[in-house]
C-alpha positions as CSV (number, residue, x, y, z in Angstrom):
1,X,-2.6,-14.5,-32.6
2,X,-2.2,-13.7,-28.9
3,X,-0.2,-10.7,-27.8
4,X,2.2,-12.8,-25.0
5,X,5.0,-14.4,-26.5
6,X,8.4,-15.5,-25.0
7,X,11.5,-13.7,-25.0
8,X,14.5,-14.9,-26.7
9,X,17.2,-16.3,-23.9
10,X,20.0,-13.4,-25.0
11,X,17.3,-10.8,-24.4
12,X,16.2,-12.6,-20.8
13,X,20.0,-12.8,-19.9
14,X,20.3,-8.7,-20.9
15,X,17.1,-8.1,-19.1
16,X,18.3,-9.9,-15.9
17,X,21.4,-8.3,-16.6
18,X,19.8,-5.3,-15.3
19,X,19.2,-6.3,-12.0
20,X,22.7,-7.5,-11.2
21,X,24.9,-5.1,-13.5
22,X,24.2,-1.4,-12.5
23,X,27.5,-0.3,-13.4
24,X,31.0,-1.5,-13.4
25,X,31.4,-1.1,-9.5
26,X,29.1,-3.8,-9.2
27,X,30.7,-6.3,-12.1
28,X,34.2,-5.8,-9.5
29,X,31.5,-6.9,-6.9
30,X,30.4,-9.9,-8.3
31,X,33.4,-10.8,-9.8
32,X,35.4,-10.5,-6.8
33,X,33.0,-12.4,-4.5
34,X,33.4,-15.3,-7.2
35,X,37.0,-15.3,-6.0
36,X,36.6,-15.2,-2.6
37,X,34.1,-18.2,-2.8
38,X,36.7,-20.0,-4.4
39,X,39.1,-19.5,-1.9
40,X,41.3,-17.0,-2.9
41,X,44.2,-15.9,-1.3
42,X,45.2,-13.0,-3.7
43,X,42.9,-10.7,-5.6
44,X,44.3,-8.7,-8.6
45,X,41.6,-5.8,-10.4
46,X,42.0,-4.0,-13.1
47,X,39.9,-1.3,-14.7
48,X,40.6,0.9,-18.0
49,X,38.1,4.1,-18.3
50,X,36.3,3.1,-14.9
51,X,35.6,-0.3,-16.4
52,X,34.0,0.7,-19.1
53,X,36.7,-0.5,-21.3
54,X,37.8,-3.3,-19.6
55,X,37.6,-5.0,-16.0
56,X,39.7,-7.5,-15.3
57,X,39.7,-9.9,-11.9
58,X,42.8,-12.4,-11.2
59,X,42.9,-15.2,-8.2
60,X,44.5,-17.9,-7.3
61,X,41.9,-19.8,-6.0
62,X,40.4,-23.0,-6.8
63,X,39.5,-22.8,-10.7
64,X,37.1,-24.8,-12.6
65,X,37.4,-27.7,-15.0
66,X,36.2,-27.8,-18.2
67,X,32.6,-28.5,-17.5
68,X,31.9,-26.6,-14.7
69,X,33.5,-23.7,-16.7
70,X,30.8,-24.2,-19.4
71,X,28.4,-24.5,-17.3
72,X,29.0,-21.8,-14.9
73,X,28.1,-19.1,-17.8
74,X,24.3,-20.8,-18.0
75,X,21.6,-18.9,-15.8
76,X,20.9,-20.6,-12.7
77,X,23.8,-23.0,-12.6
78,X,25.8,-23.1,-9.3
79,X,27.5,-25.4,-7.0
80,X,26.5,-23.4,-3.6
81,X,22.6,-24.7,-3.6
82,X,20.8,-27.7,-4.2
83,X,17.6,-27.7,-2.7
84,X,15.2,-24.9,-1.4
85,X,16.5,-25.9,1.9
86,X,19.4,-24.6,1.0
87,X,18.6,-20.4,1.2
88,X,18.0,-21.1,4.7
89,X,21.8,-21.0,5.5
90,X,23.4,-19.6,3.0
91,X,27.1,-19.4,4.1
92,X,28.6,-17.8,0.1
93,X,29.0,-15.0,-0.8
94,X,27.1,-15.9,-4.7
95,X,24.5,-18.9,-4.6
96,X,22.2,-17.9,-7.4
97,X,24.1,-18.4,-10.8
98,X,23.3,-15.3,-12.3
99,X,26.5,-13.2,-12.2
100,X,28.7,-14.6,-14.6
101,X,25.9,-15.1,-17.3
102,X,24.5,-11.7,-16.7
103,X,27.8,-10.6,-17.2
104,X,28.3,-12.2,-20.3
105,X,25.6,-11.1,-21.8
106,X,26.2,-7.2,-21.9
107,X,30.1,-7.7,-22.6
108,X,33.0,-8.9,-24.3
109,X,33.5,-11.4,-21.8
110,X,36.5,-13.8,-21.2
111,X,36.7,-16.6,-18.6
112,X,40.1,-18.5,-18.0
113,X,40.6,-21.1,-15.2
114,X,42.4,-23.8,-14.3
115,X,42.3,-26.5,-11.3
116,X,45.5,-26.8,-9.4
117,X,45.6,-30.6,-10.0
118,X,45.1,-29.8,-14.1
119,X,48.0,-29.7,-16.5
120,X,46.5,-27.2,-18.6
121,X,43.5,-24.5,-18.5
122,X,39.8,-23.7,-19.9
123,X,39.2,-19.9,-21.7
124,X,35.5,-19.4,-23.0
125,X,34.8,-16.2,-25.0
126,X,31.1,-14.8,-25.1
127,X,29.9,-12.1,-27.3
128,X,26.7,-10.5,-25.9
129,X,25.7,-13.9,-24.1
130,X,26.7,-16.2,-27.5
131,X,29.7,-18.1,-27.0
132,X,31.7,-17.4,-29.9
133,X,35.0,-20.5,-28.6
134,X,36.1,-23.3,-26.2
135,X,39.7,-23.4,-25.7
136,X,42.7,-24.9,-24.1
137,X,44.5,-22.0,-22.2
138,X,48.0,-22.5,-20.3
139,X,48.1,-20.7,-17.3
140,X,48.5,-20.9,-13.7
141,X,46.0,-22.1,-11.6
142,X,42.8,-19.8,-10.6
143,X,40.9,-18.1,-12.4
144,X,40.9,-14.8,-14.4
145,X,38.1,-12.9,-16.1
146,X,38.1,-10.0,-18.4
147,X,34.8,-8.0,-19.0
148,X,35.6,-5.8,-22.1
149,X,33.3,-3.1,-23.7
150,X,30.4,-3.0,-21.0
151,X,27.2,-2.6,-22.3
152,X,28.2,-2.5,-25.7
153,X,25.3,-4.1,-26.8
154,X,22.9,-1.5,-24.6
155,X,23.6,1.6,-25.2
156,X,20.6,3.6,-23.6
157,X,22.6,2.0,-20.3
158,X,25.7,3.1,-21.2
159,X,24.8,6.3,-21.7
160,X,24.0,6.5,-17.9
161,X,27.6,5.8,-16.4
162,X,28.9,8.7,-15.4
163,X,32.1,10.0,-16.3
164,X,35.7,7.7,-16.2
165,X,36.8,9.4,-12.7
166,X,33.6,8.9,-11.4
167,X,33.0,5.3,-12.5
168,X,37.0,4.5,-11.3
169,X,36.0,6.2,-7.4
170,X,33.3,3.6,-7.2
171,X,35.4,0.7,-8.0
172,X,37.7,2.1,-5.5
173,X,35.1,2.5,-2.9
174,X,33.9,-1.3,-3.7
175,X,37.3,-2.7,-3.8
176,X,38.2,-1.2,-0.6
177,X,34.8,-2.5,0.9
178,X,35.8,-5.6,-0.2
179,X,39.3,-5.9,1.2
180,X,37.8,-4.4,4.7
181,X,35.5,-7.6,4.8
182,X,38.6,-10.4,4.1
183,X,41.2,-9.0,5.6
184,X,42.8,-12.7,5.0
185,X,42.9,-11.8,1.4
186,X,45.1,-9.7,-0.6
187,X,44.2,-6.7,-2.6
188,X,45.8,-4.6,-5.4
189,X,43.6,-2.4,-7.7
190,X,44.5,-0.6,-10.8
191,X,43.3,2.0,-12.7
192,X,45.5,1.6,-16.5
193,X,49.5,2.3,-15.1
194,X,48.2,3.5,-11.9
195,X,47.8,1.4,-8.7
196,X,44.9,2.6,-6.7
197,X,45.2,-0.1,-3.8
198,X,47.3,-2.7,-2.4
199,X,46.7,-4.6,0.4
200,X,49.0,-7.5,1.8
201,X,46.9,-10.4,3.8
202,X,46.2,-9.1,7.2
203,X,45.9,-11.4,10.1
204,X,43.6,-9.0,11.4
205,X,40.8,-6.7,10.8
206,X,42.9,-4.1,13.1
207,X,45.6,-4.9,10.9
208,X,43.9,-4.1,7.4
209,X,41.7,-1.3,8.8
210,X,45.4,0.3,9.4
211,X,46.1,-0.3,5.8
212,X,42.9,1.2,4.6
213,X,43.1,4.1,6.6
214,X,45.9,4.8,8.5
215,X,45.6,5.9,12.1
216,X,42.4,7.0,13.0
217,X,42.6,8.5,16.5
218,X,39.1,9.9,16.0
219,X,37.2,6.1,16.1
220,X,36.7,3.9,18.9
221,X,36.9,0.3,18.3
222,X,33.8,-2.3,19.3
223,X,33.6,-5.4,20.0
224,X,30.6,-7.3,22.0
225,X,29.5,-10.8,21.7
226,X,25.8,-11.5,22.9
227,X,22.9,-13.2,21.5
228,X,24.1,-14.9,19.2
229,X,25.6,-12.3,17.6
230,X,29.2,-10.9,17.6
231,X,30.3,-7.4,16.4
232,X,33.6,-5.9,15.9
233,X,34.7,-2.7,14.1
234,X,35.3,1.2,14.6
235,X,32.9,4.1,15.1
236,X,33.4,7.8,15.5
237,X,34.4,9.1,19.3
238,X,31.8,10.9,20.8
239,X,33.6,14.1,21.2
240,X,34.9,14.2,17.5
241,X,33.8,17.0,15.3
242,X,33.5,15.2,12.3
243,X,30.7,15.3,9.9
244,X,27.2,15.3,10.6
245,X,26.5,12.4,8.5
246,X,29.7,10.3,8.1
247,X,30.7,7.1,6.2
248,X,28.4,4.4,7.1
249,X,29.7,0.6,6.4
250,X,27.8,-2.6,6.9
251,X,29.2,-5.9,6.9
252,X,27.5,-8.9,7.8
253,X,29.0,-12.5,7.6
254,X,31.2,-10.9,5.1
255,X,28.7,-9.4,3.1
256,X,28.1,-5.4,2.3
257,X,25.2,-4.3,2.9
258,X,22.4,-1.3,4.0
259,X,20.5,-1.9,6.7
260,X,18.2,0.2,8.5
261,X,17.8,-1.4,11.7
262,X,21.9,-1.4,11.9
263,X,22.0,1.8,10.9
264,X,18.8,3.2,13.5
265,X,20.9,1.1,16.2
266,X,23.9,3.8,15.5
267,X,21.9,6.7,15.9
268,X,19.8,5.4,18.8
269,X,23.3,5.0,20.6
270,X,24.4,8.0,20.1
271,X,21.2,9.8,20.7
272,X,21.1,8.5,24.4
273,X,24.7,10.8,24.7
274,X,23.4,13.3,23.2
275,X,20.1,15.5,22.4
276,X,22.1,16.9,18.8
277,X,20.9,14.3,16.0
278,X,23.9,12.4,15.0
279,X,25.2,9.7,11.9
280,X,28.4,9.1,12.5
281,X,30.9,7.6,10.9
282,X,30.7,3.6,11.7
283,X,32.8,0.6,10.2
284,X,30.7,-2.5,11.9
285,X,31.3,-6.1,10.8
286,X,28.3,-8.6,12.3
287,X,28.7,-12.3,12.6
288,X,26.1,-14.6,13.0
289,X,24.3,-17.6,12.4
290,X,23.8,-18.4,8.4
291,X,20.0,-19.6,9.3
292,X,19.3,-15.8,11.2
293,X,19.6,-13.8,8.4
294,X,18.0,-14.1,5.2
295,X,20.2,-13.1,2.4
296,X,17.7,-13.8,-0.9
297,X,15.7,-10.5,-0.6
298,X,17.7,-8.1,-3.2
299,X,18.6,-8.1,-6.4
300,X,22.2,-7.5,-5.8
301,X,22.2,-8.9,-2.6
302,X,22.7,-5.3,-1.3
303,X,20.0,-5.6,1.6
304,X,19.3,-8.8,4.2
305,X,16.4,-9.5,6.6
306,X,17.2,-10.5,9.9
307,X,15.1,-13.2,11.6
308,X,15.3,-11.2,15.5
309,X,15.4,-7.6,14.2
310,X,15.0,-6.0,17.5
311,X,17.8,-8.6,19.1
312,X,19.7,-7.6,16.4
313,X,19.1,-3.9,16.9
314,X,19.7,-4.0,20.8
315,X,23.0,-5.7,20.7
316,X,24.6,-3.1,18.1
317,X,22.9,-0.1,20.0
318,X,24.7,-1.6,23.2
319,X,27.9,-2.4,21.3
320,X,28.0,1.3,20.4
321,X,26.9,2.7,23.3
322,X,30.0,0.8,25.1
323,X,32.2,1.7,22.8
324,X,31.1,5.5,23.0
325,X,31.5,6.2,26.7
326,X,27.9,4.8,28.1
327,X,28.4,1.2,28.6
328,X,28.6,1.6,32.0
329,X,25.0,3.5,32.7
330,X,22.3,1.1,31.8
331,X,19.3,2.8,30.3
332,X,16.0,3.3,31.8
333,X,12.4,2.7,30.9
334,X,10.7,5.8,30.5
335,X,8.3,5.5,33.9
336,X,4.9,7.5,34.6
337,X,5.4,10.6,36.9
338,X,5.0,9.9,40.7
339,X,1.2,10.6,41.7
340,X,1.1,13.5,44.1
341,X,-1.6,15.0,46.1
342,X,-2.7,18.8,44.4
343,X,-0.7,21.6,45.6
344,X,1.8,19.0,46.2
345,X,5.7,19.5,44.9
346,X,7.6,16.6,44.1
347,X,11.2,15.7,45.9
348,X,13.7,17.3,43.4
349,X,17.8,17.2,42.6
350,X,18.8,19.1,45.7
351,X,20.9,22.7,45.5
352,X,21.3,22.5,41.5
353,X,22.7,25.5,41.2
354,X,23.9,26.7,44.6
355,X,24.8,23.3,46.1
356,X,28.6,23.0,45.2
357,X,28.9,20.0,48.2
358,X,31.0,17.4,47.7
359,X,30.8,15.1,45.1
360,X,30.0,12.3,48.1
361,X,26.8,14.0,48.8
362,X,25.7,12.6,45.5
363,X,25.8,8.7,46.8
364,X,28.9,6.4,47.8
365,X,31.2,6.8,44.0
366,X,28.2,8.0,42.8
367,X,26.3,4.2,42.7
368,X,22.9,6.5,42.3
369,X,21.9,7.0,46.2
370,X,20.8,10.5,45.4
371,X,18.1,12.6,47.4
372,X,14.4,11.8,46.6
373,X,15.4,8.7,43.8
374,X,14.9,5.3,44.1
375,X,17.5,2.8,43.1
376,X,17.3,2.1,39.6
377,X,18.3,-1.3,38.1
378,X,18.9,-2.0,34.1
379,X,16.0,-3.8,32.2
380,X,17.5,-7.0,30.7
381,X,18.8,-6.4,26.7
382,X,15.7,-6.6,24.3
383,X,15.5,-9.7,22.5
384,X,17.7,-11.8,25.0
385,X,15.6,-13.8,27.8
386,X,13.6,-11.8,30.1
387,X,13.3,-8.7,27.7
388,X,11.9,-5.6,28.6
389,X,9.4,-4.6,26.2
390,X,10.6,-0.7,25.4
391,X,14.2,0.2,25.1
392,X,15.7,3.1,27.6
393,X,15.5,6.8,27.6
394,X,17.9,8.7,29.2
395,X,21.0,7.2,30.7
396,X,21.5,6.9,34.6
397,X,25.3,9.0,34.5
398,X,25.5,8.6,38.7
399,X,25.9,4.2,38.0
400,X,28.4,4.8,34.9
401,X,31.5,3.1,35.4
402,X,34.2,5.7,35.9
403,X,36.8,6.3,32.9
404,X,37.7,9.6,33.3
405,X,40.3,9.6,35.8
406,X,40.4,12.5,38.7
407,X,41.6,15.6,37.6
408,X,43.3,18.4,39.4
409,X,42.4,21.8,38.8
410,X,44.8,24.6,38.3
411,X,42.8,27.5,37.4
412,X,40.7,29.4,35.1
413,X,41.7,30.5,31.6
414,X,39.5,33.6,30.4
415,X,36.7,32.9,33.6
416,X,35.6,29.9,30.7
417,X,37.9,27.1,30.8
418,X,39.2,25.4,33.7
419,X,43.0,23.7,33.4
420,X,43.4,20.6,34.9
421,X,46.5,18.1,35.0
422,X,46.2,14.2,36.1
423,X,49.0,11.8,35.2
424,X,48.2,11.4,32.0
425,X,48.9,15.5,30.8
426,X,46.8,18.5,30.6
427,X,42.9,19.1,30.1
428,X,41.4,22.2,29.3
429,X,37.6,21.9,30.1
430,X,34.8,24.2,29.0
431,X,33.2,25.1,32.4
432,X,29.8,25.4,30.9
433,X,29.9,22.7,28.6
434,X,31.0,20.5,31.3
435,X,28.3,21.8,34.2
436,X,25.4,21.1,31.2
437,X,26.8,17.6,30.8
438,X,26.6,16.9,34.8
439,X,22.8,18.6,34.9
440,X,21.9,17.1,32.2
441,X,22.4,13.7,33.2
442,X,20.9,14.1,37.0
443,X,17.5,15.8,34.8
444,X,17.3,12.8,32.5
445,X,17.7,10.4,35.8
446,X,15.2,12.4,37.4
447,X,12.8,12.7,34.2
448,X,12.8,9.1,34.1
449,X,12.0,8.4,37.9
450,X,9.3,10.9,38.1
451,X,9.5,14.6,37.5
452,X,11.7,18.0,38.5
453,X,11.0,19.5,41.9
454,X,8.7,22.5,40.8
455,X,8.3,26.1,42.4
456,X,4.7,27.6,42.3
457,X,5.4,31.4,41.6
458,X,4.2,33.9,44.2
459,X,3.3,36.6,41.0
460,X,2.9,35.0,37.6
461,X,4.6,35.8,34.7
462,X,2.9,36.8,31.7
463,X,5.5,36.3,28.3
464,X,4.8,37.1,25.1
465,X,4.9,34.6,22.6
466,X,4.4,34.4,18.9
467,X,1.0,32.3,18.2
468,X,2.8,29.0,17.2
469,X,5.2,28.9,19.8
470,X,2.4,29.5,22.4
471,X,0.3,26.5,20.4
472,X,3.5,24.3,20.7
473,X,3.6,24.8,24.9
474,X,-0.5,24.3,24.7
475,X,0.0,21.2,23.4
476,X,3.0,19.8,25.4
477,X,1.4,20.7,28.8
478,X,2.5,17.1,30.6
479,X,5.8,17.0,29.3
480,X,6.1,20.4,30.6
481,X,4.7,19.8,34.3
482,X,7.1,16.9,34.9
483,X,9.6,19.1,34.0
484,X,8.4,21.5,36.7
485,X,6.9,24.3,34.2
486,X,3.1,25.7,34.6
487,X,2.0,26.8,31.8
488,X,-1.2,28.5,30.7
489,X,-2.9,30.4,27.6
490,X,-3.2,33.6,28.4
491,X,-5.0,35.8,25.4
492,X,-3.8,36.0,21.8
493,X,0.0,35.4,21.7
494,X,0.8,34.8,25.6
495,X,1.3,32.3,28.0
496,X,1.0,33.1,31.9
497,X,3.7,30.9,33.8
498,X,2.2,29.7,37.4
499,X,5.6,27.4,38.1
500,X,9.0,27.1,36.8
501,X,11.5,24.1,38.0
502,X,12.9,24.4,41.4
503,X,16.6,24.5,39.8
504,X,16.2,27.6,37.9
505,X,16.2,31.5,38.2
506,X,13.5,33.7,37.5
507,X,15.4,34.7,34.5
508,X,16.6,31.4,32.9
509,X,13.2,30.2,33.6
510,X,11.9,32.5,31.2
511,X,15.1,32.2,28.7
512,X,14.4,28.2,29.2
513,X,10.4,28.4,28.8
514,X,11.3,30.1,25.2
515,X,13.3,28.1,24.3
516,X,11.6,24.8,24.8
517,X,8.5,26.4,23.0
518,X,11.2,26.5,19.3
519,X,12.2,23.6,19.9
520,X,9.2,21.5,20.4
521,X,7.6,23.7,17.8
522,X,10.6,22.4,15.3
523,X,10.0,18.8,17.0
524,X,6.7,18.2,16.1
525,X,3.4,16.8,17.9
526,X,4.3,13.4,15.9
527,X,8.3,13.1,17.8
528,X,7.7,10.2,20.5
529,X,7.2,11.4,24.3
530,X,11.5,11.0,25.2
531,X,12.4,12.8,22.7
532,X,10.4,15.6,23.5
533,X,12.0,14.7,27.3
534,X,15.4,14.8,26.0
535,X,15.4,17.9,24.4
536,X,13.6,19.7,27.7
537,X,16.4,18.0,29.7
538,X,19.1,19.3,27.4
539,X,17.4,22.7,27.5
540,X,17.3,23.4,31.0
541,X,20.8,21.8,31.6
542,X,22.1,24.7,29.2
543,X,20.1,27.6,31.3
544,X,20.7,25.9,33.8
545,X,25.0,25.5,33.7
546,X,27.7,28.0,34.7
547,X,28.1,30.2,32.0
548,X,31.3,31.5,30.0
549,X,32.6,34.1,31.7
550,X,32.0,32.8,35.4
551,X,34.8,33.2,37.9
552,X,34.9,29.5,39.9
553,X,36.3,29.0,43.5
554,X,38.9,26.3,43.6
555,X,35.8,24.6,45.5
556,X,33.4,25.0,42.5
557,X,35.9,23.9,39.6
558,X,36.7,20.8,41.8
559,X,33.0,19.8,42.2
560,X,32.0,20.3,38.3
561,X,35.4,17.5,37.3
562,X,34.0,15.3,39.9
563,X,30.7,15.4,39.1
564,X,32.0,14.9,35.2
565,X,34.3,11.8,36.2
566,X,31.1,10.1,37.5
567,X,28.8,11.2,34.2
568,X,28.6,8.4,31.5
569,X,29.2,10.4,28.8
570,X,31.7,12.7,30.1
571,X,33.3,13.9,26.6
572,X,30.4,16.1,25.3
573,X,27.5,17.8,26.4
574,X,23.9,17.3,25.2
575,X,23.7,18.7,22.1
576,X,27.6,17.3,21.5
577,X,29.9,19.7,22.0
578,X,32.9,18.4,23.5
579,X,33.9,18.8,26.8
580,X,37.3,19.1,26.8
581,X,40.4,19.5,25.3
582,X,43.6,16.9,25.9
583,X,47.5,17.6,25.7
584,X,49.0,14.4,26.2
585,X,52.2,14.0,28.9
586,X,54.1,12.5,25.8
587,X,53.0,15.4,23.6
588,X,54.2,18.3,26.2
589,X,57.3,16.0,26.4
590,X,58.0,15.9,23.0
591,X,57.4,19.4,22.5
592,X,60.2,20.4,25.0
593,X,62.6,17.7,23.4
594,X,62.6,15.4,26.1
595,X,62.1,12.3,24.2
């Protein structure tokens, strides 16, 4: 007799089970996108012991006749696809037919429903997959169903859920998920007597984010429309000092789910701000056409594939960067360094440190006509016609659009913070923090156009160095010489410095030199050229900026909130520390009782 044989259908239906039930967050999930298939209007959810006792999902949408109702609890019956045609353009949320019968089959499950234009209702009980009665039910229309006992019938994977607070959080985080996509619908959620969530239909994802969460002064909304494509939602403000790694949700065409291009596109925006490695918190909801996204590549339907992945990741990069400050300073491809004859210097960013001219010498409202650089235009999006083939590296501050409006300073507070007033209240500004942000900015531009204006030494420095560090300068030579270092082995453990970049001292040439050497030894020979780029820039903008404890002229604080009006990312400095500090006219006011 041969050792293949066929399964029995109940143990098929428990097997498949396991694909689509993990754990009772994901019977709310599958349940609940049923509902919102069918039109609902109202959701109700209820869970006893984090579902593992009971889950229960009400709606008043269309319901099911008698038939349908039968049929809908046999694997691979559905009314959303006919033909193989069909997964090209998927436009449900469920399309497969394996929910309700994979549900079934690892519960005590209950199904009750009832067309509007029905006198009376279908319930169907199933036992472990069996259907153990047919019945006439009154009720009102919609449909209701109650999964009792989960995984009654399996108990190696009930043994895995976790405890009953833990199981009831993630029904909480799915039913919240949930109500953020429809904001249309209404939500309620609850846990035995206790009512967890309650949403009332919103005509507006601004409206039913504000139920979700309240005011969040610390996230910036998006919205851009290009491609093809349109994306709307919230993301964390540069300057806020939230978590590292925040709250990441994905929505597209309504559906949750984790994407790594999406989620690279967030980071990428916020790395052109910034040199500090970033995931913010982001709430993004993506629309676009049903036949550019292919939905039929997960199990849960938890992950998509996207037919244009790199128009796709353009567009939400640029949506972010917009929405984070930068959407005015169009990126720039990274270009080789200007040839120059030997023993030649290159035309650098003129008086750095000492020049505290005018903002005006910069260009006319800073449009980029700067000493020594070229006009730089944008490179069309990637992925829309006339793409350029690499995305941007540093962003061009002197073409941003200006947002921050002039500021008038007062004075210094502690030779470290300047205090400013405009029209709208008071700004304390770190003076260092904001000086790194300006240099920063003019380095990258520079970077990208060519290289730093470099100063041959008249007597070389010799600087010790442990052996790595010296290695990790060996082996970053070019990146170093467009940055206007000259760097040499010198012996076992040191390095003999012929050059150093016209903007810096003797001394925070050194400080800079060390510096760079930890952080490209902590980068990595594998990290791609700009980010090696960024990092220099980021360093030398740091040794480069006033320091803490600097007394400014009037002149000198004037210049550095100029030159930050006309940055693109004028809220935090490279490695995202922010800039400044706000008191609102209406909070002053308020605090002295006048409104």
């Amino acid at each position: 007799m041969g050792k293949i044989r066929q399964l029995p259908p109940e143990l098929a239906n428990q097997i498949a089970a396991g694909e689509v039930v993990e754990r009772p967050a994901s019977v709310v999930k599958e349940l609940v996108e049923n509902a919102v298939d069918a039109g609902a209007t109202r959701i109700s959810i209820l869970v006893e012991m984090g579902g593992k006792k009971l889950i229960r999902v009400e709606d008043d949408g269309e319901g099911m006749d008698p038939s349908d109702a039968r049929l809908a609890l046999e694997r691979h019956a559905t009314s959303k696809i006919a033909r193989a045609e069909d997964l090209e353009a998927i436009r449900t949320m469920g399309f497969r037919g394996e929910a309700l019968p994979s549900i079934a089959s690892v519960s005590h499950f209950m199904l009750r429903t009832r067309r509007r234009e029905a006198e009376s209702g279908t319930e169907i009980r199933v036992n472990g997959g069996i259907v153990a009665s047919v019945t006439e039910a009154g009720m009102a229309p919609g449909t209701i169903a109650e999964v009792g006992d989960l995984f009654y019938n399996l108990p190696a994977r009930r043994k895995f859920l976790k405890s009953d607070v833990a199981e009831t959080t993630q029904v909480s985080r799915m039913a919240t998920q949930l109500a953020l996509a429809y904001p249309a619908i209404g939500f309620t959620l609850m846990s035995g007597p206790r009512q967890l969530l309650r949403c009332t239909p919103a005509s507006s994802l601004q409206d039913r984010f504000y139920q979700l969460y309240g005011e969040r002064p610390d996230l910036v909304p998006v919205a851009k429309d290009a491609g093809g494509l349109r994306i709307r939602g919230y993301v964390a403000a540069l300057a806020d000092q939230g978590p590292t790694r925040g709250v990441q949700q994905y929505f597209v065409n309504g559906r949750i789910v984790k994407d790594r291009t999406i989620a690279h596109a967030v980071i990428d925006a916020y790395a052109a701000a910034t040199a500090r490695e970033r995931s913010p918190e982001a709430h993004l909801f993506i629309e676009m056409p049903p036949d550019a996204v292919d939905v039929n590549v997960h199990p849960t339907k938890a992950e998509v594939r996207f037919r244009h992945q790199s128009l796709v990741h353009e567009v939400v990069r640029r949506a972010v960067q917009d929405a984070i400050g930068g959407g005015g300073a169009p990126e720039l491809r990274l270009a080789p360094p200007a040839a120059t004859e030997p023993g030649a210097v290159n035309v650098g960013l003129p008086s750095l440190l000492s020049g505290w001219q005018p903002a005006a010498a910069w260009g006319a409202q800073g449009q980029g006509a700067q000493v020594g650089m070229p006009a730089l235009q944008p490179p069309p999006m990637a992925g829309l016609p006339g793409a350029a083939a690499a995305p941007g590296v540093f962003p061009a501050g002197s073409l941003a659009e200006i947002a921050l409006k002039p500021l008038i300073p007062l004075g210094q507070f502690r030779s470290t913070f300047i205090i400013a007033v405009d029209d709208d209240g008071v700004a304390i500004i770190d003076q260092h923090v904001a000086h790194e942000r300006v240099l920063y900015e003019r380095i990258s531009a520079r970077l990208t156009a060519g290289a730093l204006e470099s100063q041959r030494l008249l007597t070389p420095i010799i600087m010790e160095m442990p052996p790595a560090a010296c290695s990790a300068l060996h082996s970053h030579g070019d990146q170093l010489r467009r940055c206007g270092f000259e760097v040499d082995e010198f012996g076992a453990g040191s390095v003999r410095i012929d050059a150093m970049p016209a903007l810096l001292s003797r001394e925070q040439g050194m400080a800079a030199l060390k510096a760079l050497a930890e952080d490209l030894e902590g980068l990595g020979g594998a990290a791609p050229v700009h980010e090696h780029l960024k990092n220099m820039a980021a360093t030398m903008a740091c040794h480069a900026a006033v320091k803490a404890n600097d007394p400014l002229t009037h002149e000198k604080m004037a210049h550095i909130l100029e030159e930050l009006r006309l940055t693109a990312y004028s809220t935090v400095c490279p490695h995202g520390r922010p800039v400044m500090l706000r008191i609102s006219r209406r909070e002053v006011e308020k605090n002295f009782q006048r409104i």
